[in-house]
N, C-alpha and C positions, 0 to 999 in steps of 0.2 A: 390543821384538821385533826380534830379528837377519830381515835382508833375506831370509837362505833360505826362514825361517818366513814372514814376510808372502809370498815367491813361492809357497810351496806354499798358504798361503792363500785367494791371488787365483787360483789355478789348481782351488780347489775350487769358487767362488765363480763361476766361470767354466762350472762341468760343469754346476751348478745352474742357471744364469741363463740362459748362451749369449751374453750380451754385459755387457760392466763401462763405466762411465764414471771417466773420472780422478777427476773430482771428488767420485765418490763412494768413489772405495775412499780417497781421501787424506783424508775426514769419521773414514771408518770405521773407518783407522788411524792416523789424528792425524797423520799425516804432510804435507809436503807435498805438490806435485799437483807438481812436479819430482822428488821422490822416485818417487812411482808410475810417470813417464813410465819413469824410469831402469828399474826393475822389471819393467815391460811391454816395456820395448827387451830386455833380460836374457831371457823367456820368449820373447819372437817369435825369437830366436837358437838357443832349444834346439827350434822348432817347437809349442808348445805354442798359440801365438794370431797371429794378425794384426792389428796398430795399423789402428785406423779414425779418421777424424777424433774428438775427442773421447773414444778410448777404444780398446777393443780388441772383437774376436769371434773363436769358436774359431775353432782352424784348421780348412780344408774350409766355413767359414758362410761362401762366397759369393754373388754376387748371381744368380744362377741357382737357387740350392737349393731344393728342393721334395720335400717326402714325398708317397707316394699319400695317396689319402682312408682306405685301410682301417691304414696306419700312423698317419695324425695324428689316428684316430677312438680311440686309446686314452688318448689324449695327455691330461691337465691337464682329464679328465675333469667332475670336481667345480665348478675354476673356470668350466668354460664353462657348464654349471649351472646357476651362481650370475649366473652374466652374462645368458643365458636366460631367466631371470626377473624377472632388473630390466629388463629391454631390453623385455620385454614391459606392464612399466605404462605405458611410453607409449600403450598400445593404450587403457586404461580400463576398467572392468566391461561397458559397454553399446557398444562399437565396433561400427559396423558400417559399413563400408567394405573398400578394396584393400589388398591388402600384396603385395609382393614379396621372394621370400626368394631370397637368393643361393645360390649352391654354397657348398661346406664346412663343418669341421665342429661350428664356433661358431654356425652358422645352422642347420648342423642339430639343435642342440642347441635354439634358439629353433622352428624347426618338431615336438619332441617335446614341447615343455613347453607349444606352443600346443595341440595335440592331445590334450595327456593336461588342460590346462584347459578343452575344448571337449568331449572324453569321445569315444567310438567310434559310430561312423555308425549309425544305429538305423533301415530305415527311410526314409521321405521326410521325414528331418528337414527343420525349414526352415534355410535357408543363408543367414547373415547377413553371410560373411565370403570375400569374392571373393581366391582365393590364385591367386599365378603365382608358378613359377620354370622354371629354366633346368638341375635338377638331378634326376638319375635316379634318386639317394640319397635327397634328399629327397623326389620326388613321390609314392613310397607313402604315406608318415607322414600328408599332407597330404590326399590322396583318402581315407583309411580316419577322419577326421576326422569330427566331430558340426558340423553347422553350417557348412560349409567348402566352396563349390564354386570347383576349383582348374584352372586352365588350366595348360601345360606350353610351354614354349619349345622348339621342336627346331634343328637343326643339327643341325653333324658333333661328337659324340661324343668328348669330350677322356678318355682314358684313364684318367690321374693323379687327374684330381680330379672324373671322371664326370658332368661338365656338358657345356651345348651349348655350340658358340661358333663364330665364322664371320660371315660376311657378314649372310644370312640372317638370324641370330638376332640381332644389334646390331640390323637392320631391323626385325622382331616388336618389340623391345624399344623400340624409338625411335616405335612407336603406341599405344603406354599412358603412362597418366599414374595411377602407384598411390598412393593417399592416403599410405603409408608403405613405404619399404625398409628390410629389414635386410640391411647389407654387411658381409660376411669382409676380410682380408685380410692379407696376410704379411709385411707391414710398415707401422707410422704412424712418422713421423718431423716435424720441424720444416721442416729442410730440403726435403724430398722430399716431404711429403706420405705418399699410400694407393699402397701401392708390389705388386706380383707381378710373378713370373719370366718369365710368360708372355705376351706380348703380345696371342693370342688370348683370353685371361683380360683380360687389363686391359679389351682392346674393348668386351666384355660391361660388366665393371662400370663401365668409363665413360658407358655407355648407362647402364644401371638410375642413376648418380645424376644424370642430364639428367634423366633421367623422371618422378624421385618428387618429390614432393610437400615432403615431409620424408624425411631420409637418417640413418639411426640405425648406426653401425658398430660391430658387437661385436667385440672384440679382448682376448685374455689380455695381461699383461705381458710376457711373451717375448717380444711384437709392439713393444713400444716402440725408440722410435731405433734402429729396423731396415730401413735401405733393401733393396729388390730391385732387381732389371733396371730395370723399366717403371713409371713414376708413373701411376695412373689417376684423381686424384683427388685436388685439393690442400685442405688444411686447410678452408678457408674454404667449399669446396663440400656439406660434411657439418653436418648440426646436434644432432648426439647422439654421443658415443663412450660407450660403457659395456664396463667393462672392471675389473681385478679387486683392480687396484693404483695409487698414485696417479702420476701417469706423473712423470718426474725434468724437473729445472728446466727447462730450455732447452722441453720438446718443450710442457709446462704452462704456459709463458708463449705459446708459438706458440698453442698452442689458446685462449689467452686472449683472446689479440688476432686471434686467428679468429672468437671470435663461440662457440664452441665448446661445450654441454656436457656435462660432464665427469660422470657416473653410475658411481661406483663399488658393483660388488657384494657 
C-alpha cells in the first residue's frame, strides 16, 4: 500500500472511531509505528487530525468538547443498549436495594432497560428498589417505573446535559451511601482516569463515586484513551467498567492493575 492510500485510510478510520493509536494502525497495516508517526505528521499538516500522545484525534476533538444530551441521545444507540443490559446483571433477579444513576445518555440507557425490566407503575405497587439521580432526562423513566421509589437531586440546572450540579447538589449527594452507581462519562483513559469537560460535571460525579457502595461505569469505545478538561475519578476508584469493546493495550493493562472489571457487551 502506497502512503497516500494508507493516509486516506487512516483518515476513514478516524471519521469512524474519533481517535486512532499508532500502535494500532502500524498492527493493522504491517507497517511500522515510525511509519504511522510519519503519516499522522503528513495529515496533521493538511488539518485533517491532531497528534495526541500515543496517537492522534480529529481535528476540533478537544478537551472541552461536549454534545447536548438530545445530540448524543442518537448516538451509538444499539451499543449503549447492549451496555444497558450487561451493566444491569450486576443488579441480580432478586435486588433490592439503592442505586444511583448518573446524568447521560449510557445511563439513560440503563435507567430504560431498568424500567422496561421492572414494567410500568400499576398502582401501589410495592417498591423494592430506592432510585436517585441528579438528571431531569432521566427522572421521568425512573418515577413511571414498577417497583421503584425514586428520589431526585436538585441544584442549578446544567443545560447541555440537563443535570443538576453546584454546591448544593455534591452536598445532597455526599448524604447517601447507594448500594450501587452507575457513571457516564466522556472519557476513561490510563493516564487521566474518568475525565469531562465540565467541572460542575465532574463535582457531581466525584461525589456519586465517594458515595456508592460499588461504582459500575458504562462507557461506548469512543470513550477509550479519551482525556477531557477535568479528571473526576481515577481508575482504581471504579470496580466495574462495561463497555462494548475490548479497551486497547496500554488503557487494559491500567484497568488490570486497577483492580478493574472489565464486562464487555
Amino acid at each position: 500500500m502506497y502512503a497516500m492510500e494508507r493516509q486516506q485510510a487512516i483518515e476513514q478510520i478516524l471519521l469512524a472511531e474519533g481517535r486512532i493509536a499508532v500502535v494500532d494502525l502500524a498492527r493493522r497495516f504491517d507497517v511500522t509505528t515510525e511509519t504511522v508517526r510519519r503519516d499522522l505528521a503528513a495529515l496533521e499538516e493538511t488539518g485533517v487530525l491532531v497528534r495526541v500522545h500515543g496517537g492522534a484525534v480529529a481535528k476540533g476533538a478537544d478537551s472541552m468538547r461536549e454534545s447536548t444530551v438530545l445530540e448524543r441521545a442518537g448516538s451509538r444507540g444499539q451499543a449503549k443498549s447492549a451496555i444497558a443490559a450487561r451493566a444491569l446483571t450486576a443488579l441480580g433477579e432478586d435486588f433490592r436495594g439503592s442505586v444511583f444513576i448518573d446524568a447521560g445518555t449510557t445511563t439513560a440507557a440503563v435507567a430504560d432497560e431498568l424500567a422496561r425490566r421492572l414494567g410500568t407503575r400499576h398502582g401501589d405497587a410495592q417498591e423494592r428498589i430506592e432510585a436517585v439521580t441528579h438528571s431531569l432526562t432521566i427522572a421521568p423513566t425512573l418515577a413511571a417505573a414498577d417497583g421503584v421509589s425514586l428520589s431526585v437531586i436538585g441544584g442549578r440546572i446544567r443545560g447541555i446535559t440537563a443535570a443538576a450540579v453546584g454546591a448544593d447538589t455534591v452536598a445532597a449527594i455526599g448524604r447517601l451511601r447507594p448500594d450501587v452507581a452507575f457513571i457516564g462519562t466522556n472519557g476513561v483513559s490510563a493516564a487521566f482516569g474518568l475525565s469531562t469537560p465540565d467541572p460542575d460535571e465532574a463535582s457531581v460525579k466525584s461525589a456519586i463515586v465517594r458515595a456508592a457502595r460499588r461504582v459500575i461505569v458504562v462507557a461506548d469505545a469512543s470513550k477509550h484513551e479519551t482525556d477531557l478538561l477535568v479528571s473526576f475519578a481515577a481508575l482504581s476508584d471504579i470496580d466495574v467498567l462495561v463497555t462494548d469493546a475490548d479497551p486497547p493495550g496500554e488503557l487494559a493493562a491500567a484497568l488490570r492493575d486497577a483492580g478493574v472489571e472489565v464486562w464487555l457487551a
